[in-house]
N, C-alpha and C positions, 0 to 999 in steps of 0.2 A: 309730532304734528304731521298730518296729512299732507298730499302736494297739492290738492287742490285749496286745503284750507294756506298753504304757503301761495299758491298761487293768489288766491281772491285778496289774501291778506297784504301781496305787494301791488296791487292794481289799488286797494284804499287808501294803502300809503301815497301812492302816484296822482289817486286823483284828489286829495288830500293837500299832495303840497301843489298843484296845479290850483285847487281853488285859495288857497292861501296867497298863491303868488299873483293873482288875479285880485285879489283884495287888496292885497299891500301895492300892487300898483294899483291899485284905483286911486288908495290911497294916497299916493304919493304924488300921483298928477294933481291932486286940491289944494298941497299943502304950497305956502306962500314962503314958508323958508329956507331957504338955498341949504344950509346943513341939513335940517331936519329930510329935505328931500336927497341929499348927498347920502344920509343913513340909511333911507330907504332905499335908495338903489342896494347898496354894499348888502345889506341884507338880502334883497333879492337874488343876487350874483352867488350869495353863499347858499340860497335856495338851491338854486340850479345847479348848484356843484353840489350839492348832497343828492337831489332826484337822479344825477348823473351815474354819481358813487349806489347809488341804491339799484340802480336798471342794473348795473355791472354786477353788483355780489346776487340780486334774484339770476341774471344769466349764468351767474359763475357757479351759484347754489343747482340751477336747473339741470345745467350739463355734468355735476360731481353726480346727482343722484342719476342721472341715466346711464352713466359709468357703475356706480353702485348694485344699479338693478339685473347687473350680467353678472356681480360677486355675489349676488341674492341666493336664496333657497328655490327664486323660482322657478331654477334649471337643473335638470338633470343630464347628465351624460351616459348614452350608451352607445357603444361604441357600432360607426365612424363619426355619429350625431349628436348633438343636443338636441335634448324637447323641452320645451315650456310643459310647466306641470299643467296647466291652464289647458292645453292641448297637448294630450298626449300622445297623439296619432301624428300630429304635423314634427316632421323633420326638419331640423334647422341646417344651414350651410356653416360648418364647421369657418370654413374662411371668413366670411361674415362675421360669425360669431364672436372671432380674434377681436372684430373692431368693432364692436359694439352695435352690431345690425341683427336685429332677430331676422335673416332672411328664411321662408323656408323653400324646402327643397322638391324638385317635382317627382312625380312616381317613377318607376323605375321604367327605364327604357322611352321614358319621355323627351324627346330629343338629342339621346344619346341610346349608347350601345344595350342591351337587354339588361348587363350586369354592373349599371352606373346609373347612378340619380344623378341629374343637371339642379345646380342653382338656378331658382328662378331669376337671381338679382344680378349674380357677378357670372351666371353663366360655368360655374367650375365644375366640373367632373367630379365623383365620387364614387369608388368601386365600392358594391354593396355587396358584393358575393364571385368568389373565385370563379375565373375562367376554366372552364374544363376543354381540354382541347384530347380530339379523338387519338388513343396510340395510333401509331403506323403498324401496319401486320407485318409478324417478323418473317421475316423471309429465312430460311435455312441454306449455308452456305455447303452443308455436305456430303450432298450428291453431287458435286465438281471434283 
């Protein structure tokens, strides 16, 4: 099933027992007998503890699939990055990445040193290509 079609599908549910629990009190305010409206309540109450139960497991179902969707197919790794296959150009922040945040990462020398891409999100450092630092000219020691 789709998350949108999970999505739409717990919002019917929700406004479903919402109109049901609007009904059963309406009905329950007409009614002239003290049990018969004692059952209605109890009813009620057990409503609201299932719409309760039901917000919880869509929240619980919501955040398992957004976890799920960084175990997907639809990332790649190359190294020091992930890319969304969806965008193959756009660099992701490997640290981010850990917790479940498609951050991605700015061009090289963007706020940091020539040979590092900066996270746009968390700000972290990432060498993207060795420093080359110039030899020192050798000096000969033997004409002393």
């Amino acid at each position: 099933m789709e998350p949108v079609t999970l999505v739409s599908g717990g919002w019917t549910i929700a406004k479903t027992a919402a109109d049901i629990s609007k009904k059963l009190y309406e009905f329950g305010k007409s009614l002239k007998d003290r049990d018969a409206r004692q059952h209605v309540e109890e009813i009620l109450d057990q409503l609201r503890t299932l719409k309760q139960l039901a917000s919880e497991l869509e929240d619980e179902n919501h955040e398992l699939r957004g976890k799920l969707r960084f175990k997907s197919d639809a990332y790649e790794f190359r190294a020091p990055f992930w890319y969304d296959r969806t965008c193959p150009d756009r660099a992701l922040c490997p640290k981010c990445f850990a917790k479940n945040v498609a951050a991605p990462m700015g061009e090289q020398g963007q706020g940091c040193s020539n040979s590092y891409r900066r996270c746009l999100v968390c700000s972290e450092s990432v060498q993207v290509q060795a420093v080359v630092y110039p030899k020192p000219p050798r000096i000969s020691l033997r004409g002393f």
